[in-house]
N, C-alpha and C positions, 0 to 999 in steps of 0.2 A: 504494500500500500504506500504510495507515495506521500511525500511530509506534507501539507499545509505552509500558506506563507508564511501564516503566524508563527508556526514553531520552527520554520528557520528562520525567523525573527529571532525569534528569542532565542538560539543558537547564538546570533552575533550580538546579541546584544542593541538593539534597535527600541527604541520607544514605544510601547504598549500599542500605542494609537494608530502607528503606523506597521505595514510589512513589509517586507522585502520588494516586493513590484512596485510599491509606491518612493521607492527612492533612488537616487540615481546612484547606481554602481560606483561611480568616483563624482569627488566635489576638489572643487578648487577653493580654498582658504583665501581668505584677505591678505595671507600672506603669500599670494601665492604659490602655494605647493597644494599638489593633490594627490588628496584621499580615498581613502572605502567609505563609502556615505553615508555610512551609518555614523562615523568620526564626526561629520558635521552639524549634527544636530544639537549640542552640548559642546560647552569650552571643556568640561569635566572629561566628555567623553573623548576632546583632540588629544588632551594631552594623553590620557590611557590609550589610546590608539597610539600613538608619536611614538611613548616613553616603553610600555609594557604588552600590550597584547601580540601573539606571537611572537616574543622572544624568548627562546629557550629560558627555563625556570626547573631551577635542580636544589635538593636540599628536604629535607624533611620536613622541616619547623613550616620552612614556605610551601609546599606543597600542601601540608596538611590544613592552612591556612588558606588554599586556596579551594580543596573539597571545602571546607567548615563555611564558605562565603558564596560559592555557589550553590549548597546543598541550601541557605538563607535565602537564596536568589530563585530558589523555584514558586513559578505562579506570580513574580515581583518580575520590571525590571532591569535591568542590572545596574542602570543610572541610582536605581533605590539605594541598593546596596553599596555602591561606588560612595556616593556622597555621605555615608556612614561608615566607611572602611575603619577611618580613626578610631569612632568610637566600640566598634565591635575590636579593634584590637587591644582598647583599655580595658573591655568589658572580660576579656579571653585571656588578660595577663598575655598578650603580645603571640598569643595562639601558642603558648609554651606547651608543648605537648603533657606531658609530664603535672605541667599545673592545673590544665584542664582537667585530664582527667581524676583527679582528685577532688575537684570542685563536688560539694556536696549538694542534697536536697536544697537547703536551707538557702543555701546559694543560686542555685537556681531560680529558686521562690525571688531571690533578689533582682534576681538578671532580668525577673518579669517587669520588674517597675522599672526597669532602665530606659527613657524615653528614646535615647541613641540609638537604639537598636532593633532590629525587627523583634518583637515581642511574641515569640508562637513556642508555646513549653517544648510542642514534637521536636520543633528544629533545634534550640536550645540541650533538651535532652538527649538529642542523637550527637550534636557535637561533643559534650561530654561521653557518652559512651564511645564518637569514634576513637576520640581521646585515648582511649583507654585499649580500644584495639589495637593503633599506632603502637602506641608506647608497648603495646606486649611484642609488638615486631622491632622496633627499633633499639628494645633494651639491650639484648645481648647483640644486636648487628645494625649499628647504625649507617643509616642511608637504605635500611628494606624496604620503605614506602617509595623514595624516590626509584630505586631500582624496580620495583611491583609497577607503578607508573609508567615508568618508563616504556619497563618490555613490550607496550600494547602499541608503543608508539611507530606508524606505520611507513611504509618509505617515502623521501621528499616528492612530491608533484613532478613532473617535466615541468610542468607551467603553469603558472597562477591561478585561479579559477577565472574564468572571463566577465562573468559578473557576482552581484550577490546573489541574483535567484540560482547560480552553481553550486552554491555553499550548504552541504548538508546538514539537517538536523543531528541525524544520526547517520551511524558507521557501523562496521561490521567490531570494527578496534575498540569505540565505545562501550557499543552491548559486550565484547566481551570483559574488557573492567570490568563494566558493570555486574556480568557475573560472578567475578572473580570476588571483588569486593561485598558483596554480598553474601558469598560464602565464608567471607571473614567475620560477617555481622553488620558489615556498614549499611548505616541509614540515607537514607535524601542522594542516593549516589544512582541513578537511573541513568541512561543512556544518553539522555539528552541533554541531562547535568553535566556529567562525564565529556562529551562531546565538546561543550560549552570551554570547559576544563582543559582540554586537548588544545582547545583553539587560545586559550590567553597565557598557558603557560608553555608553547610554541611547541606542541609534539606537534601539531599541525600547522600551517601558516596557510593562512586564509585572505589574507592583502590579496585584492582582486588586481588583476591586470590595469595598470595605470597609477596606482599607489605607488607612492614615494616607497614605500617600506617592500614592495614588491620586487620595484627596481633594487633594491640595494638586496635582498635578497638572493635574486640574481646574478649581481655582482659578485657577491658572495662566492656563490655557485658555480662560476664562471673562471672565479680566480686560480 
């Protein structure tokens, strides 16, 4: 069954309001330099396009940090969760694994009246529990989640996707995380989250054809 616009919308992170056919595959900035179009909707969203989505992201603490804010971002988004980032990482003790999952009941009950941050106990409580899943992987082998991550990540494109409606929800790489993860116990980690996940901390690069970050990718590539 093929994806909807919406949910490759919210694959890249795009405006609730709008989908994917309602926007143009590249935009040109006042500065001139140009984008994936979904970048130009938000000053919040250039700079995370410019600075962080698809660029390779390795590391546990940051990885885990990045299931724990996607897994917040389902049904929201991601401009929600973006312009809360700070405070969910005061709220998470800086996503320290280790400190999460220790975080108790009581704490939780707290995290609910925290106005900063998405208020939903499920999400709240699954992040604590992945917490605790991580940390039983990384205790004795640190870098297991980055490595578990990692392995799903699939070989570079020949070529950029040509526009955003190329850009998939889902993957065959995702749903398998996805099941992987889940057989660990993790919560809010579905296919499309996962997908989402793939695409910002750069297993994928999704800069469509004519992005600045596309080109340079290329270059890359090239060199």
């Amino acid at each position: 069954m093929s994806e909807s616009p919406a949910s490759a919308a919210r694959a890249v992170a795009v405006p609730p309001s709008r989908t994917i056919r309602e926007l143009a595959s590249v935009v040109t900035g006042d500065d001139g330099v140009a984008r994936c179009g979904w970048a130009g909707t938000d000053a919040e969203y250039t700079r995370y396009h410019d600075e962080e989505w698809g660029t390779p992201l390795h590391g546990d603490r940051p990885l885990f940090e990045k299931i724990s804010l996607e897994g917040f971002q389902a049904g929201l988004s991601w401009i929600t969760i973006l312009r809360r980032r700070e405070n969910f990482r005061a709220a998470f003790h800086g996503f320290d694994i280790a400190r999460v999952a220790a975080l108790t009941p009581a704490e939780a009950d707290e995290l609910m009246l925290d106005t900063g941050i998405i208020r939903n106990r499920a999400k709240i409580e699954a992040t604590i529990g992945n917490a605790a899943i991580t940390l039983g992987l990384v205790r004795d082998h640190p870098g297991a989640l980055d490595e578990l991550l990692w392995s799903f990540a699939p070989s570079p494109r020949a070529a950029p996707p040509a526009t955003l409606a190329d850009i998939p929800a889902v993957t065959p790489e995702s749903t398998a995380m996805s099941r992987a993860l889940r057989a660990l116990g993790f919560r809010f980690v579905g296919p499309t989250t996962l997908y989402a996940l793939m695409q910002s901390s750069g297993m994928v690069d999704d800069h469509v054809a004519g992005c600045f970050r596309a080109a340079e990718a290329g270059a890359v590539g090239a060199a």
